[in-house]
C-alpha positions as CSV (number, residue, x, y, z in Angstrom):
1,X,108.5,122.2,91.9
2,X,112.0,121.5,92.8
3,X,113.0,119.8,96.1
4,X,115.9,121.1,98.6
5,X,118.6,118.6,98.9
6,X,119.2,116.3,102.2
7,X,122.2,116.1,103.7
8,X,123.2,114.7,107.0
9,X,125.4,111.9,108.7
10,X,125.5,110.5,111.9
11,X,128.6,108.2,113.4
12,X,127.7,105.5,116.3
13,X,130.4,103.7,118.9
14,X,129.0,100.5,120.1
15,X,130.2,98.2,122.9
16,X,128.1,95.1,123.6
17,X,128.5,91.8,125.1
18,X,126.2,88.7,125.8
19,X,125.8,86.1,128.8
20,X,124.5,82.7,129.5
21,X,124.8,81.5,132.7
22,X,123.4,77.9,133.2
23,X,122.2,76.8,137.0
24,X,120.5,73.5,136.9
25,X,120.3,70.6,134.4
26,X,119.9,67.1,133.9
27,X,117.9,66.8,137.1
28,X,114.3,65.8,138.2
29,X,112.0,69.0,137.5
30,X,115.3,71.1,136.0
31,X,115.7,69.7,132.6
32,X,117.2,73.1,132.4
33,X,117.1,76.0,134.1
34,X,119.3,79.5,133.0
35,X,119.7,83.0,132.9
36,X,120.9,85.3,130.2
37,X,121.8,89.1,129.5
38,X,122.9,91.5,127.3
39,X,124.1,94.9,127.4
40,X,124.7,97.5,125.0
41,X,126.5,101.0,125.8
42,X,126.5,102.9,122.5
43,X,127.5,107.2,121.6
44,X,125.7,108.4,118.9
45,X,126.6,112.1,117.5
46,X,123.3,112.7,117.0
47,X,122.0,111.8,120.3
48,X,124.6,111.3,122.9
49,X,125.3,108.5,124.8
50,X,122.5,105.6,125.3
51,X,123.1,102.4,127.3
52,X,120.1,99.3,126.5
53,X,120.3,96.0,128.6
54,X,118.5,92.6,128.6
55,X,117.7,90.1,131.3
56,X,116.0,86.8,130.4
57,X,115.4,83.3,131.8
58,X,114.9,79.7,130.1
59,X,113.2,77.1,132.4
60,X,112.5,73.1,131.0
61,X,110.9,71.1,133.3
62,X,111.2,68.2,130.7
63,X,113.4,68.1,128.0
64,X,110.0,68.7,125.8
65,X,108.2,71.7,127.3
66,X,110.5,74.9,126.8
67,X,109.1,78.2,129.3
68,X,111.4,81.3,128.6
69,X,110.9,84.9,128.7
70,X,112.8,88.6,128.7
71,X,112.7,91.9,129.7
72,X,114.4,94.2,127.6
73,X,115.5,98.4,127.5
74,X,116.0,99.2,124.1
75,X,116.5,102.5,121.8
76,X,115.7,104.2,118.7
77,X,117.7,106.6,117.2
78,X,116.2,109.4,114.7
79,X,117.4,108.7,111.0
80,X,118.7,111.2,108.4
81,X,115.7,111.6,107.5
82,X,114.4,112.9,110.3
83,X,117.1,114.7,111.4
84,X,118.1,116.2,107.9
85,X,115.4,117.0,105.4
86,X,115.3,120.1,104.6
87,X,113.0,122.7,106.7
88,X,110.3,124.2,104.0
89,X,107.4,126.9,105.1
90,X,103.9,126.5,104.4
91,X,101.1,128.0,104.9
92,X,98.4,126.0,107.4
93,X,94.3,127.4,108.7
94,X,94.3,127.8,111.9
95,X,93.4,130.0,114.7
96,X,96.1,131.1,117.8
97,X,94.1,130.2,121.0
98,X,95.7,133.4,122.9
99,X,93.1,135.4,120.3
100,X,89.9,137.1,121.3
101,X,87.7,134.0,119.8
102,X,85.5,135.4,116.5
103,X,82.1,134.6,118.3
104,X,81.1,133.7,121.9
105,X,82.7,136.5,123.6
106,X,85.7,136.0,125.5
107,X,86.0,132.5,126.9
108,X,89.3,132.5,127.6
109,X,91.0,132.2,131.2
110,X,93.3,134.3,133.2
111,X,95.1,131.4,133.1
112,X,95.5,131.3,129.7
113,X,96.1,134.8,129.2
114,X,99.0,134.6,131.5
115,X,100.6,132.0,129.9
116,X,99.7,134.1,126.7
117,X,101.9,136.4,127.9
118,X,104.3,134.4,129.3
119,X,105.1,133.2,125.6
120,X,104.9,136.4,123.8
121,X,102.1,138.3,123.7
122,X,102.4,142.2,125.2
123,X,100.5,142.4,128.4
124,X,99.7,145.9,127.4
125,X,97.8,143.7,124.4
126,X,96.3,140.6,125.5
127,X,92.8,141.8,126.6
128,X,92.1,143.0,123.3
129,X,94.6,141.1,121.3
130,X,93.5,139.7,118.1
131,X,95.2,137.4,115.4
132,X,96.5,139.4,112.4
133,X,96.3,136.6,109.6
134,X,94.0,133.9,108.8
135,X,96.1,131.1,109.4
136,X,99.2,130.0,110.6
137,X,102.8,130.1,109.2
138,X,104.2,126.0,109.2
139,X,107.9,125.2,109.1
140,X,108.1,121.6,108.6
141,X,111.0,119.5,107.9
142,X,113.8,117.3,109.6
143,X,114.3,118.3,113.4
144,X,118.4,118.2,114.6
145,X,117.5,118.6,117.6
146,X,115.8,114.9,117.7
147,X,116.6,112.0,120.8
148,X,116.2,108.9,120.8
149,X,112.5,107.0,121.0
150,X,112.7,105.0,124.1
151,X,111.0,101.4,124.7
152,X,110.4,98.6,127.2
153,X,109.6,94.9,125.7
154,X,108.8,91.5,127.9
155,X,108.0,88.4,126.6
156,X,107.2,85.1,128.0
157,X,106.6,82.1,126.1
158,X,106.4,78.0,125.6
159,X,108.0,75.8,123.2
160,X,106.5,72.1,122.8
161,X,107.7,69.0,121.0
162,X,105.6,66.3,122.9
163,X,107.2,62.9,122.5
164,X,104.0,61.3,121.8
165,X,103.6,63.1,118.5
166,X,107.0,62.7,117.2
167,X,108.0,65.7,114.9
168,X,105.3,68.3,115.9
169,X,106.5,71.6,117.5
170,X,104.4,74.6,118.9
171,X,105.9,77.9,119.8
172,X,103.5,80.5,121.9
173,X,105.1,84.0,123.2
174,X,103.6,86.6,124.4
175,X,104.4,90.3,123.7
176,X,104.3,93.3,125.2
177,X,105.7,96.7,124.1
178,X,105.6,100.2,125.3
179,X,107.4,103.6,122.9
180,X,108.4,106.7,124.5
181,X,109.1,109.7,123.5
182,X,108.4,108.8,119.9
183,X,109.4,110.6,116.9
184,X,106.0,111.9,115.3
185,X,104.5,115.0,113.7
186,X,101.6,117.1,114.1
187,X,100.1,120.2,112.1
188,X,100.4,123.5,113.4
189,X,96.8,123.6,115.3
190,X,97.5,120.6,117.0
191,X,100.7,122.3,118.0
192,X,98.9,125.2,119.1
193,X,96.2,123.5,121.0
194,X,98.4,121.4,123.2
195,X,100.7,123.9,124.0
196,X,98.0,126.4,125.7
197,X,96.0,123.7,126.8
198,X,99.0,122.0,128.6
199,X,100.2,125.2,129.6
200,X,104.3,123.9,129.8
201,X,106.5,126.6,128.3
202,X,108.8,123.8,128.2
203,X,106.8,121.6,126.0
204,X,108.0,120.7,122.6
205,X,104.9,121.6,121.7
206,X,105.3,125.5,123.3
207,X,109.0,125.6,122.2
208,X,107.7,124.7,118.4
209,X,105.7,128.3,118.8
210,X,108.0,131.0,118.1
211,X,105.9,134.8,118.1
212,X,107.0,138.2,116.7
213,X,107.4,141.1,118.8
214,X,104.0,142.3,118.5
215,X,102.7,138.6,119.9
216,X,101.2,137.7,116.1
217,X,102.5,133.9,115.4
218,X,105.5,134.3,113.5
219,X,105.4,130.7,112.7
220,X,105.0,127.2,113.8
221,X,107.3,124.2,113.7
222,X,105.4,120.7,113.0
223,X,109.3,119.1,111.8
224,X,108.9,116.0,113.7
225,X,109.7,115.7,117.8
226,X,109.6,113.1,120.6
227,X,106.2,113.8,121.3
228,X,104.6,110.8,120.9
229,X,103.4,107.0,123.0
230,X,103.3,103.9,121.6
231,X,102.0,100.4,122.7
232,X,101.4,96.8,121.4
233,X,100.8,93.4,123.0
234,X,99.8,90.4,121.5
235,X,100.3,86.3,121.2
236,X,102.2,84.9,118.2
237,X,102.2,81.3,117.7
238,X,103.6,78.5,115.2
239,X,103.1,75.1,114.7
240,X,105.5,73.3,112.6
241,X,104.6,69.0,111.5
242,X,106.3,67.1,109.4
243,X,105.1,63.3,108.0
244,X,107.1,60.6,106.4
245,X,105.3,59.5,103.5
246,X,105.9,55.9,102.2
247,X,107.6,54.7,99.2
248,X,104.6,54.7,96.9
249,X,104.6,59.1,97.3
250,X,108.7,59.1,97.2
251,X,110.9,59.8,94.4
252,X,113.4,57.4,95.1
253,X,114.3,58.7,97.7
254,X,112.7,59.3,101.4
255,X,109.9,61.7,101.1
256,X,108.3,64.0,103.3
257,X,105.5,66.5,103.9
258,X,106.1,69.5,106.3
259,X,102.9,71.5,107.4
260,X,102.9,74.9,109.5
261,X,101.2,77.3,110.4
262,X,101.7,81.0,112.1
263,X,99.4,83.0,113.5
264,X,99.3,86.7,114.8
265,X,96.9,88.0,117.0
266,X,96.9,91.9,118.1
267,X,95.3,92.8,121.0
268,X,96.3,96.6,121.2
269,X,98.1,99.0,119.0
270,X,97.5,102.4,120.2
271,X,99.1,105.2,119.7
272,X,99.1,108.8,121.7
273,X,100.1,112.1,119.7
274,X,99.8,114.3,121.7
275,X,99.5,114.4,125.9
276,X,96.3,116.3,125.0
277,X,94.9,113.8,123.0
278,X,93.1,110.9,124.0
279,X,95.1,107.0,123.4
280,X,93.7,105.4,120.2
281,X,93.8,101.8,119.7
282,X,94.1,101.1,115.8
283,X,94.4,97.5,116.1
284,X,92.3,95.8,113.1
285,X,90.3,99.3,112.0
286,X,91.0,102.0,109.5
287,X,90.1,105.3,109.4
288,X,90.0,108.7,111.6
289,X,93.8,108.6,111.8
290,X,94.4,104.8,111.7
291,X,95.0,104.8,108.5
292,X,97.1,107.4,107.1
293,X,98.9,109.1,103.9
294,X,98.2,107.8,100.6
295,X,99.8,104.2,101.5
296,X,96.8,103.3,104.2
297,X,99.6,101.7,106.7
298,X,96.7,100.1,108.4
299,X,97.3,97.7,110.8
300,X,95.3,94.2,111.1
301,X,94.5,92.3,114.5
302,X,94.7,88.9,112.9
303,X,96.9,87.1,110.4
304,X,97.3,83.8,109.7
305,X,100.2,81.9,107.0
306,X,99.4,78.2,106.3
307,X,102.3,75.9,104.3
308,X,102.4,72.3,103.1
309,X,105.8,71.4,101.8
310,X,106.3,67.8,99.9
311,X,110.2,67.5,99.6
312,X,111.8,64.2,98.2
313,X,114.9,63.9,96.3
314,X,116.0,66.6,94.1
315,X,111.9,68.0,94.1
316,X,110.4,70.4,96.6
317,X,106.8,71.7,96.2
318,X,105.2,74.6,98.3
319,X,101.7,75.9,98.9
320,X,101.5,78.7,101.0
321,X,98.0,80.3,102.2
322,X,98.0,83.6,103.2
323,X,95.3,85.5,105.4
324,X,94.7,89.3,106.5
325,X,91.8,89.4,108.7
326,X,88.6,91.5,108.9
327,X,89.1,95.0,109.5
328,X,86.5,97.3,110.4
329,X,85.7,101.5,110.5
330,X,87.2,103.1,113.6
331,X,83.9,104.2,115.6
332,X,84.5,107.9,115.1
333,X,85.3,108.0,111.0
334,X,83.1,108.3,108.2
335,X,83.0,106.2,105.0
336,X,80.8,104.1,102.3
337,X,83.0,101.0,103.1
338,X,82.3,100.3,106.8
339,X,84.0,96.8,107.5
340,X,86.4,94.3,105.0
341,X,86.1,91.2,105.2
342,X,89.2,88.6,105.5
343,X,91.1,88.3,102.5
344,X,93.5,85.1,101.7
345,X,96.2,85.1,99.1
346,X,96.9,81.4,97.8
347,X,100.8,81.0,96.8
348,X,102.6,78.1,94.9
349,X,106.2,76.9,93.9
350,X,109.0,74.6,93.3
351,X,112.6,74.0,93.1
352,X,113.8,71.0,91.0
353,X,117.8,70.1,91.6
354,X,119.1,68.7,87.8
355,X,122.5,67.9,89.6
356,X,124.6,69.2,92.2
357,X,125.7,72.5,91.1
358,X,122.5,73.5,89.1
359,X,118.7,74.0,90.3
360,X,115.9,75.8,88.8
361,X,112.7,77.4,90.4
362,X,109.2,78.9,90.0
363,X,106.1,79.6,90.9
364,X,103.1,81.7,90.8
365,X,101.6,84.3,93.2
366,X,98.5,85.1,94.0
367,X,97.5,82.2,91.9
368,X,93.8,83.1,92.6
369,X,94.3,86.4,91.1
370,X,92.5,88.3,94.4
371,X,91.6,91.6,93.9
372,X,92.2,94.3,97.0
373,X,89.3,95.7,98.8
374,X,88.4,98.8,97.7
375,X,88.6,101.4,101.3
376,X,87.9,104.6,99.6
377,X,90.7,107.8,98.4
378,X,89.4,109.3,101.7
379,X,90.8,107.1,103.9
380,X,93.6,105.7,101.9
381,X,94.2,108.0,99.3
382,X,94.7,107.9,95.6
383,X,94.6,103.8,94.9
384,X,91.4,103.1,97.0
385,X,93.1,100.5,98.8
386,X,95.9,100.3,101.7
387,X,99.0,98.9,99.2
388,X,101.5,98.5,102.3
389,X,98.7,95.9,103.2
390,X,97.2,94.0,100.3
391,X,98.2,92.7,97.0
392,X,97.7,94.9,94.2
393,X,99.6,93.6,91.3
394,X,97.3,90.6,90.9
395,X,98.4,86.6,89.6
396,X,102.2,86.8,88.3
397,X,104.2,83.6,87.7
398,X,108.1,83.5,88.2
399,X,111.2,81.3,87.6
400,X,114.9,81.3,87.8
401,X,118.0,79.4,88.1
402,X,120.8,79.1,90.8
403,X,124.6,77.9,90.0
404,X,127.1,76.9,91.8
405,X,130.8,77.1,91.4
């Protein structure tokens, strides 16, 4: 089966510029206190002109406790992807809901039957119209006609380095983040059913509907559109210590042990298709469209990275834990494997510096040699596991060299 060829390009104009101003500092309660911005006016050929802007504010009380946070208007803008692959028609089931229905008798509305023929369908034909075919006709493909995805962000967070524990650091920030207008497909029914439920000839999902003369479906667009919602919020946090360790531990020269630790925790994700459908929250579960294609791309609510790095002279060594929390089966799917329990990766390596201009390196990964979880080809497709997720090459060991000249 041969594959048309993509071919597209898109030329952006930017102009941007950045400010700091600082108000108060050095004084009693005002360690520092400041305001920033950003602004960004670019003209895309693809979608017009788009103009993004920032406003954020830092505020120390003490030179050790750090309070800052933003509010930002940001874009997307389709790629060529999206805007250039090459439209293909399918063939898709389905059933046009401006069709007598099969059983039941007539349940449709004069509502619906006025929009019906609003979009198509002969009046002289839409109390007894019926649809020709057994499914529908699907174009599918890159969409020109693409804008930009739209999105809001704050954040407000905390930096600490509190004197009495000299050398520890903690970073906590909260985020928040809300898509509009996001690029996304849907299959032809989908298409269909919003479109006559919703009722907006000027829809994307109505204008994606194009009818023959007659009123039988020509075919359906599902390229992709701006149809879709997205939100997330969530805490990240980091902890960074570092200990001197005494002569004894050193070699020759001062050493040191550096420990952190970052967490991730997810309190929504959800996502919303289509204005029909309902908002669904994917955030640790797989399954009934939170996880999809044959790559899984599902989407934890916890993950945690713990490193302890001893450093002196010309030797570093690293050992770096690695966690993906429990996931669980979204209420609504269906599947032999109904939760997964946390999984932790265990990483190692080092760097040795012979002399000024030449160092070598290695290490090993996944020295435990975890397996992934097995989810199922229903859920995740052909590997039986989500790969943009978990490790599935197993233990592997590496090394190189670096030179300088």
């Amino acid at each position: 089966m041969s594959q048309k060829a993509l071919a597209g390009a898109y030329d952006v104009k930017e102009l941007f510029g950045e400010l700091r101003i600082p108000i108060l500092a050095d004084m009693p309660f005002f360690d520092t206190l400041a305001i920033e911005g950003a602004a960004r006016y670019s003209d895309y050929s693809s979608v017009s002109k788009v103009f993004t802007w920032k406003l954020g504010g830092e505020y120390a009380p003490v030179s050790w406790i750090r309070i800052r946070g933003a509010y930002n208007s940001a874009i997307r803008a389709p790629n060529i992807a999206e805007l250039y692959t090459a439209v293909t028609r399918g063939y898709s089931s389905g059933t046009d809901p401006c069709a007598i229905p099969t059983s039941g008798g007539d349940s449709r509305s004069d509502a619906l039957k006025n929009f019906c023929v609003a979009t198509g369908v002969p009046a002289g034909e839409i109390a007894n119209f019926t649809q020709a075919t057994l499914g529908l006709n699907q174009d599918s493909g890159g969409n020109p006609n693409l804008h930009e995805e739209k999105s809001k962000t704050y954040t407000i967070g905390a930096v600490i380095s509190p004197p009495f524990i000299p050398r520890l650091n903690i970073t906590v920030d909260y985020f928040n983040v809300k898509v509009d207008d996001a690029i996304m497909t849907v299959n032809a029914q989908q298409t269909m059913n919003d479109c006559y439920t919703m009722m907006d000839a000027g829809s994307a999902t109505c204008r994606a509907i194009t009818r023959l003369g007659n009123g039988q479906l020509d075919y359906v667009s599902v390229s992709s559109n701006n149809i879709g919602s997205l939100k997330v919020n969530g805490i990240d946090a980091q902890v960074d210590y570092r200990v001197p360790l005494p002569g004894a531990l050193s070699l020759g020269d001062d050493a040191s042990l550096s420990l952190q630790a970052i967490a991730s925790w997810l309190f929504e994700r959800t996502t919303q298709v289509l204005a029909t459908s309902a908002p669904q929250d994917c955030a640790g579960y797989y399954g009934a469209g939170c996880s999809v294609g044959t790559g899984g791309f599902i989407t934890p609510d916890f993950k945690l990275n713990l490193g302890a790095t001893y450093a002196s002279g010309p030797l570093s060594f690293r050992l770096q834990g690695r966690m993906i929390g429990d996931l669980k089966l979204y209420p609504t799917a269906t599947n032999v494997v109904k939760s997964v329990d946390p999984v932790w990766y265990l990483d190692t390596s080092f760097s040795i510096d012979a002399t000024e201009t030449f160092s070598f390196f290695g290490g090993v990964n996944n020295m435990l040699d975890r397996q992934p979880p097995i989810l199922g080809t229903t859920l995740v497709g052909d590997a039986n596991t989500d790969v943009s997720l978990y490790d599935t090459l197993g233990r592997r060991y590496f090394v190189g060299a670096r030179m300088k000249f």
